[in-house]
C-alpha positions as CSV (number, residue, x, y, z in Angstrom):
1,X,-26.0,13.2,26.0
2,X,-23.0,12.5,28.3
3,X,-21.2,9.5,27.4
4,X,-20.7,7.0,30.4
5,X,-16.8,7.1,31.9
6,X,-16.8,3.5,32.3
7,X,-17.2,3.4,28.0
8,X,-14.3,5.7,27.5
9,X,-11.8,3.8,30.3
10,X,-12.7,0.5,28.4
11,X,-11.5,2.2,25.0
12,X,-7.8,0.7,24.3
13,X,-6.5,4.1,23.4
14,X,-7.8,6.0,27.1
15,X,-7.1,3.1,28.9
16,X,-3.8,5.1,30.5
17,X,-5.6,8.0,31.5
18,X,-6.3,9.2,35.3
19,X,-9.7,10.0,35.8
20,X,-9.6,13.4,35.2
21,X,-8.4,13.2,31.9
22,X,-11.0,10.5,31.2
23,X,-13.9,12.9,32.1
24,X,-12.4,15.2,30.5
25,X,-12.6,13.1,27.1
26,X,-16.4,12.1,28.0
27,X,-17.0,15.8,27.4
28,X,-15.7,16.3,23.8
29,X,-17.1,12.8,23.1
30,X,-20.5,12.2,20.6
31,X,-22.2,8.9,20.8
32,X,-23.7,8.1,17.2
33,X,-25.5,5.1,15.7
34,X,-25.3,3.3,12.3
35,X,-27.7,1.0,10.5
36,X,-26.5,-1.9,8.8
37,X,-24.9,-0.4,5.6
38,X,-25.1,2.7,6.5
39,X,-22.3,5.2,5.2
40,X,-20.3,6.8,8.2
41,X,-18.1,8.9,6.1
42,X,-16.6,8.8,2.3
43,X,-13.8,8.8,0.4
44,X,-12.7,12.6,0.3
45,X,-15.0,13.9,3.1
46,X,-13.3,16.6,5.8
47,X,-11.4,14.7,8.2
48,X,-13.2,16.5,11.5
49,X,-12.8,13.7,13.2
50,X,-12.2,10.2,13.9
51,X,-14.5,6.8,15.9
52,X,-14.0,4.2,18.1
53,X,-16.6,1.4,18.0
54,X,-18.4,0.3,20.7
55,X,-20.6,-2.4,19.1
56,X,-20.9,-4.1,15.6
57,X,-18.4,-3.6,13.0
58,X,-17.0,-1.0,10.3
59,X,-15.4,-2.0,6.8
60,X,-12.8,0.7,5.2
61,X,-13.1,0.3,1.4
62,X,-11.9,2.0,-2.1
63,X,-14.0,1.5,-4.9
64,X,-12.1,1.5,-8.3
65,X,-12.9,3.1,-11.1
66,X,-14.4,0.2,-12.8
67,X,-16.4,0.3,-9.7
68,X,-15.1,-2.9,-8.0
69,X,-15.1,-2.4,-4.3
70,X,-11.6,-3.3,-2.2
71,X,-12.1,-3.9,1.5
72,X,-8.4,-2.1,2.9
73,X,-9.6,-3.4,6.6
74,X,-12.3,-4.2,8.7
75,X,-13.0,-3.0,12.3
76,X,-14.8,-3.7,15.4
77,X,-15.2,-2.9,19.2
78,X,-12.6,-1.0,20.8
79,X,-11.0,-0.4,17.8
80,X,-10.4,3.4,16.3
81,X,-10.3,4.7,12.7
82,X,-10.3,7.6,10.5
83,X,-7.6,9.0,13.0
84,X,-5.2,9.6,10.4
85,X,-6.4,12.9,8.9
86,X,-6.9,14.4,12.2
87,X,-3.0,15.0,12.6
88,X,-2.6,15.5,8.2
89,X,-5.3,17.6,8.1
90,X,-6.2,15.8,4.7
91,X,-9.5,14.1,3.6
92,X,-10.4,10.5,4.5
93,X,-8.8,8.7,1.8
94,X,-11.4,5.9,1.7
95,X,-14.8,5.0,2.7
96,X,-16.4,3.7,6.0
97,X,-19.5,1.6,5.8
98,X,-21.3,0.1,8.9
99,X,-21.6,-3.8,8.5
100,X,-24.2,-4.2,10.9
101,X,-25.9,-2.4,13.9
102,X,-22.7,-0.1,15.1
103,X,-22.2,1.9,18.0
104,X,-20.1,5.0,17.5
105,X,-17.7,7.6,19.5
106,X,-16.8,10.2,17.6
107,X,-14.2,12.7,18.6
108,X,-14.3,15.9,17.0
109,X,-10.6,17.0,15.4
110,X,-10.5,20.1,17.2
111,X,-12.4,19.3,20.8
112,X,-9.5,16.8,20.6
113,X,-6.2,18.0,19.4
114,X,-7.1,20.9,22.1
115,X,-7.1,17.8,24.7
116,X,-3.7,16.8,23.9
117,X,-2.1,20.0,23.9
118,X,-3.6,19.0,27.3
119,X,-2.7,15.8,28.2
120,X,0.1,14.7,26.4
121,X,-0.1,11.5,27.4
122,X,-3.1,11.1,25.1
123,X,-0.4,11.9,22.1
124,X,1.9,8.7,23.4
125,X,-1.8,6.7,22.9
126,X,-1.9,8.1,19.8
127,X,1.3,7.6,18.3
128,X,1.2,3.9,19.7
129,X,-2.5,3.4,17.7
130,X,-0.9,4.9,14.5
131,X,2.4,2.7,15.1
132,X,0.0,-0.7,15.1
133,X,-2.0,0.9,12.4
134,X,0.8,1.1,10.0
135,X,2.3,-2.2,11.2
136,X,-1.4,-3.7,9.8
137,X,-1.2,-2.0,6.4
138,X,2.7,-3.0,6.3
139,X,2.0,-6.6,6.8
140,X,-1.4,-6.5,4.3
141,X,0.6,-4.9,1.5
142,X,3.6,-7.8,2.1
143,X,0.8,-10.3,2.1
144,X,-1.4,-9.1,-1.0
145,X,1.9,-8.2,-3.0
146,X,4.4,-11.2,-2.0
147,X,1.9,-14.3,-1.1
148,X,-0.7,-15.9,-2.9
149,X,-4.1,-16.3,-1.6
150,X,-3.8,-19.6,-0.7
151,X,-1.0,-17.7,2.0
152,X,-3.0,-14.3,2.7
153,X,-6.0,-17.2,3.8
154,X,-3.8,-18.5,5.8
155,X,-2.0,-15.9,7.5
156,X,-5.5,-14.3,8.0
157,X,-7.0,-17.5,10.0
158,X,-4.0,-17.6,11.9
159,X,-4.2,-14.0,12.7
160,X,-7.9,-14.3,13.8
161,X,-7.0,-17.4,16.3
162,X,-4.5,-14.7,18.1
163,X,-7.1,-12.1,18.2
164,X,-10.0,-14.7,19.5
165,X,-7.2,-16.1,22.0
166,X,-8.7,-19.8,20.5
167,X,-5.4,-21.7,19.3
168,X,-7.9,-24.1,17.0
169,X,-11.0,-22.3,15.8
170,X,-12.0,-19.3,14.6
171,X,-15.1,-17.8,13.7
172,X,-15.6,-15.3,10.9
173,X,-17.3,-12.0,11.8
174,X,-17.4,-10.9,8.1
175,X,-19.2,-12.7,5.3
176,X,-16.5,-14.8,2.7
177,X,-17.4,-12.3,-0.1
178,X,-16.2,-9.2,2.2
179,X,-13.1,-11.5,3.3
180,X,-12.5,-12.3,-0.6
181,X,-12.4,-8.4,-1.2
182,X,-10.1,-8.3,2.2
183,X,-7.6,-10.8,0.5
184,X,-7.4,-8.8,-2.7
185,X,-9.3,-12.1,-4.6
186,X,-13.2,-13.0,-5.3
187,X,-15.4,-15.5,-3.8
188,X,-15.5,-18.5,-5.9
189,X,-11.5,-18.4,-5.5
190,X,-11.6,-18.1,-2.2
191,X,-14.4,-21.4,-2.2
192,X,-12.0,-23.1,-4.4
193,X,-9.4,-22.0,-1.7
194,X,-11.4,-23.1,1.5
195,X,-11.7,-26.4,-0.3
196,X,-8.1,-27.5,-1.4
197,X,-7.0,-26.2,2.2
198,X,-9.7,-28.5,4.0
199,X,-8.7,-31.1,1.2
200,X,-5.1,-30.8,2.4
201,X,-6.8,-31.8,6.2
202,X,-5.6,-28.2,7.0
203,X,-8.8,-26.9,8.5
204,X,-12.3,-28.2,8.9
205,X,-15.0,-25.6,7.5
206,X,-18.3,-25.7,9.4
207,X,-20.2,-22.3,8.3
208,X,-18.5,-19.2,9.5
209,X,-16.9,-21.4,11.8
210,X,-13.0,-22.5,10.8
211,X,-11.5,-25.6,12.7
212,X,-7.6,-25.1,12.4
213,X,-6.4,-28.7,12.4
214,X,-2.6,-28.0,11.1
215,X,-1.2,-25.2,13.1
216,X,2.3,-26.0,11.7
217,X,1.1,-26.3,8.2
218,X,-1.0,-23.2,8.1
219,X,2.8,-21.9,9.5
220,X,3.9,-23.2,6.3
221,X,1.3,-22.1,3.9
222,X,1.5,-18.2,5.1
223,X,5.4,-18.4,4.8
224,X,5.3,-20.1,1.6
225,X,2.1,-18.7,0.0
226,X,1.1,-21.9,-1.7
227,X,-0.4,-24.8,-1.3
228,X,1.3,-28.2,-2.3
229,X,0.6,-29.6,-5.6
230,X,-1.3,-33.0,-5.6
């Protein structure tokens, strides 16, 4: 089935393209659904390939070897991943799990690298995607190394209230046990976490949704990494 231009010219990394090159990126493109929990690909699978989502969400996880699951980041519309191993020609180094109901391009490795030797502005989309990418993972391995949770809370609320464009509330799309495993912590920390910060009349916690009552002090707390002592 032909995927719909007007899908791939809302898709961040073709929103450059002319038409013609858009069409021409509808053709190598394969629209696939996912159940909730559904496994897209694993850990050491071929890279042939990588996704953008068009609805629902995607988690990226490791699982250890004493099976505890890490969450390395979590995805969702317009966002791609797994686009790594297209250009290393490596396996997917981790897993990717549908969260809920997902909607899926997939771009096969070969159909595509073919395109760019076509368009090479589709490499400059590329390279700025990988150049955010790795700007993500910088800042997550500052934050889970260099701050305590208290601060990777924090600088994780503040970084949602950018992406939701809401300067004072947030909602969370993933459950607190998946955001624990995001912040490198477990849930009952995290609770103990959510309730010391609303404590400290930093935010207001109404379900998944987060009221951010101290802009300046959430500033604080992700600079710092820890909350005051009372």
């Amino acid at each position: 089935m032909k995927i719909p231009i007007e899908i791939i010219s809302k898709t961040p990394l073709f929103s450059g393209l002319d038409e013609e090159a858009l069409q021409k990126v509808c053709t190598i493109t394969v629209r696939k659904e996912y159940d909730k929990g559904q496994i897209i690909f694993s850990e050491g699978d071929a890279g042939n390939g990588f996704y953008t989502i068009v609805s629902g969400r995607v988690k990226i996880f490791k699982v250890a070897p004493e099976g505890k699951e890490h969450i390395l980041h979590i995805f969702g519309p317009g966002e791609p991943f797994g686009e790594v191993p297209v250009f290393t020609g490596r396996p997917f180094p981790a897993t990717a799990q549908a969260i809920a109901v997902t909607g899926l391009l997939f771009f096969p490795k070969a159909a595509f690298v073919a395109l760019i030797h076509q368009n090479p502005s589709l490499a400059m989309s590329m390279i700025g995607v990988l150049s955010m990418r790795l700007r993500e993972f910088t800042v997550q391995i500052e934050n889970l190394s260099l701050k305590e949770v208290p601060g990777r809370l924090s600088s994780y609320l503040l970084y949602l209230s950018d992406e939701q464009e809401n300067p004072n509330t947030v909602k969370l799309t993933i459950s607190k046990s998946q955001l624990a495993s995001l912040l490198g912590t477990i849930p009952e920390t995290l609770s103990r976490i959510f309730t010391k910060m609303a404590i400290a009349q930093l935010i207001r916690v109404q379900g998944g949704e987060i009221q951010l009552l101290d802009r300046s002090g959430l500033d604080d707390l992700a600079e710092n990494g820890k909350l005051p002592e009372k």
